[in-house]
C-alpha positions as a Markdown table, in Angstrom:
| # | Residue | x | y | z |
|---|---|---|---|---|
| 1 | Unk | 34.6 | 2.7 | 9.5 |
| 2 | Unk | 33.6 | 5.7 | 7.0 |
| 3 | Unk | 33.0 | 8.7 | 8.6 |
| 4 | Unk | 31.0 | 11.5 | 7.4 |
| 5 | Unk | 33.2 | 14.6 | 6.7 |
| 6 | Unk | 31.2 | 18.5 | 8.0 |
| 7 | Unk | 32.0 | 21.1 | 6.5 |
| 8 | Unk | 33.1 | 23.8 | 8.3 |
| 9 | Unk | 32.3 | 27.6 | 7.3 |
| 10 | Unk | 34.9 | 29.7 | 7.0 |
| 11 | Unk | 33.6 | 33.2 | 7.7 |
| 12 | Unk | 30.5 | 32.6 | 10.1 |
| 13 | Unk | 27.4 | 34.3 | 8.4 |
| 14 | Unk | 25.8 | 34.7 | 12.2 |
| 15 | Unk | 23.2 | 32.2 | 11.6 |
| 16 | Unk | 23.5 | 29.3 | 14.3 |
| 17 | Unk | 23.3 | 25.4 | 12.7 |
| 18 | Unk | 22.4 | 22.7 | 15.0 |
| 19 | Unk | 24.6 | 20.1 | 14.8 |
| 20 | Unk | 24.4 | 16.4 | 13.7 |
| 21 | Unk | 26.0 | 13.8 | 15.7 |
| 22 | Unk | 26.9 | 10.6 | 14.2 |
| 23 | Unk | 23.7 | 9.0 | 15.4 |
| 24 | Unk | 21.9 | 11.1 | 13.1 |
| 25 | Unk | 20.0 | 12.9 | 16.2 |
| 26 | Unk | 20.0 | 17.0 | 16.1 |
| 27 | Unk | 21.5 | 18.8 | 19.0 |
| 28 | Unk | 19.9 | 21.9 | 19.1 |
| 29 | Unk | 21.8 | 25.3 | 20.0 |
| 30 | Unk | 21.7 | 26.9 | 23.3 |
| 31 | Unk | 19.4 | 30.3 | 23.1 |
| 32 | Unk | 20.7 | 30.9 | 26.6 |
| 33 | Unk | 24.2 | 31.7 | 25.3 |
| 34 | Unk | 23.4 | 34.3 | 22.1 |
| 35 | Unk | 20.4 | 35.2 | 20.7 |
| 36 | Unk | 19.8 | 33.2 | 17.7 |
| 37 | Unk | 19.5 | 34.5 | 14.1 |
| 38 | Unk | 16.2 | 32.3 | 14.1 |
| 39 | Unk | 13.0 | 33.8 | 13.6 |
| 40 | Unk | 10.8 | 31.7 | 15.9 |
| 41 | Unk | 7.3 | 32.7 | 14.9 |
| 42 | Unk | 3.9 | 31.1 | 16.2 |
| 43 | Unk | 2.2 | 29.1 | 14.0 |
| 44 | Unk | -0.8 | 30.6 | 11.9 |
| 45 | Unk | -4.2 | 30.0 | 13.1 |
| 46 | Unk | -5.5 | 27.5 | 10.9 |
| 47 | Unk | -8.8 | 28.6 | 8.6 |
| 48 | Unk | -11.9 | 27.7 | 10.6 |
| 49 | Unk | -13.9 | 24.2 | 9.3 |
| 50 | Unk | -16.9 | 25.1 | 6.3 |
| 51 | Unk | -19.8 | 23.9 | 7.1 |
| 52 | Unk | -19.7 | 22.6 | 3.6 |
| 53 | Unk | -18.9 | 18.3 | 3.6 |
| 54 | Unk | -15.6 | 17.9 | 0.9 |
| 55 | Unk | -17.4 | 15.6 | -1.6 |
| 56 | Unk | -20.9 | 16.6 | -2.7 |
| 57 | Unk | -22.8 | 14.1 | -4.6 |
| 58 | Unk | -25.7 | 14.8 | -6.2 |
| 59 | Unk | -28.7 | 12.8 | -7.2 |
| 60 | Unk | -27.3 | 11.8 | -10.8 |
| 61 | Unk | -23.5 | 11.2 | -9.5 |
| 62 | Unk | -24.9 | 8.9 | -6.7 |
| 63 | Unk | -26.5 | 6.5 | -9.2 |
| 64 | Unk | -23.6 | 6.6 | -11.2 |
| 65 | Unk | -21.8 | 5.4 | -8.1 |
| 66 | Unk | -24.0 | 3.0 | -7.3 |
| 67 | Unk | -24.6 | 1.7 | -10.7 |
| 68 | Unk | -21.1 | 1.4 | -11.0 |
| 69 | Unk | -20.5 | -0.4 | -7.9 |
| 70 | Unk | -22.6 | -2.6 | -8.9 |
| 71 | Unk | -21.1 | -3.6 | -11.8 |
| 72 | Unk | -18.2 | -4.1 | -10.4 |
| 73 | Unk | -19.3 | -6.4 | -7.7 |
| 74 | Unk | -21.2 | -8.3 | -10.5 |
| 75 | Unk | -18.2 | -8.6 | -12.7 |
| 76 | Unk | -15.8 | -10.0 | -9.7 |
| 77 | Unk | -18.9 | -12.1 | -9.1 |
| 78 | Unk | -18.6 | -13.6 | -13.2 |
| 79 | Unk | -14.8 | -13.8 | -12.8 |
| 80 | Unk | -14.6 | -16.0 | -9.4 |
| 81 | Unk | -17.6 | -18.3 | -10.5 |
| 82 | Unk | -15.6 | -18.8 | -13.5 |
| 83 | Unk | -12.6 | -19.6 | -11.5 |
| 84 | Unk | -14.6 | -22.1 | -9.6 |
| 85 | Unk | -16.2 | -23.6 | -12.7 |
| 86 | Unk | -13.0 | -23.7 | -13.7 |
| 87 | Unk | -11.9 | -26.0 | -10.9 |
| 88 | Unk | -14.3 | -28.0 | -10.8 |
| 89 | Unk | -14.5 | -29.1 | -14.5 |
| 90 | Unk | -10.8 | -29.9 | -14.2 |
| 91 | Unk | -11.1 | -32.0 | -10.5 |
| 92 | Unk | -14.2 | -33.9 | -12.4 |
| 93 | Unk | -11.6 | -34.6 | -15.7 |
| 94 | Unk | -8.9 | -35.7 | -13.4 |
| 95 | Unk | -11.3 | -38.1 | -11.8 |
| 96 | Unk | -12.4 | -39.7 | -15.0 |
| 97 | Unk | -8.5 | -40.3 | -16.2 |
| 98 | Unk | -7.9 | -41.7 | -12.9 |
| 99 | Unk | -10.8 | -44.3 | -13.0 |
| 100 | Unk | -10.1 | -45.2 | -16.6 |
| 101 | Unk | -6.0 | -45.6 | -15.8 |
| 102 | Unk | -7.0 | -47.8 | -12.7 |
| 103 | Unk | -9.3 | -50.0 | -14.9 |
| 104 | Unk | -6.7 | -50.7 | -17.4 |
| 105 | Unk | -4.6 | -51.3 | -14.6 |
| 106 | Unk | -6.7 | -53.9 | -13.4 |
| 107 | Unk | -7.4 | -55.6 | -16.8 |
| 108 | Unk | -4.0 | -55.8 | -17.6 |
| 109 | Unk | -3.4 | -57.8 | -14.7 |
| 110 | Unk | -6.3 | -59.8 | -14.7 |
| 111 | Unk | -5.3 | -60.9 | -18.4 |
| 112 | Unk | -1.7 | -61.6 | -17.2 |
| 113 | Unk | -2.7 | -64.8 | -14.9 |
């Protein structure tokens, strides 16, 4: 099987790379052994939550929101009715043929005896 070739540094700049193993997990270094060249650093207190909501909708963008939900719902509403309208006129076609194919059916045979 291919393994993956690390490449080694030559002259060692001081900083200390965790190593990969072969399962693709990170062993990290020892800081008991040297001191790192790391800078471990706390992480920044996060900016405190406005009072302010994110999205602010005013009377005139509301309407247009509902307005346009509303067409939206009413033009799915035109689509699937069509769809079922769609269906239906077919199923009802289908029937006719059928009762006209078994009538000739049946007068051919009749006619036969």
């Amino acid at each position: 099987m291919l393994r993956p070739r690390i490449p080694v540094n030559q002259q060692p700049t001081g900083g200390i790379i965790p190593v990969v193993t072969t399962l693709g997990t990170v062993v990290p270094h020892n800081p008991a052994q040297a001191p790192c060249g790391c800078q471990h650093h706390t992480p920044a207190p996060s900016a405190p939550a406005s009072a302010r909501p994110t999205v602010q909708l005013t009377p005139g963008s509301l309407l247009l929101l509902v307005g346009g939900g509303t067409a939206a719902v009413l033009v799915v509403g035109a689509v699937l009715v069509s769809l079922l309208l769609a269906v239906a006129i077919t199923a009802g076609s289908l029937a006719i043929v059928a009762l006209v194919v078994r009538s000739l059916i049946n007068s051919e045979t009749k006619h036969r005896r």
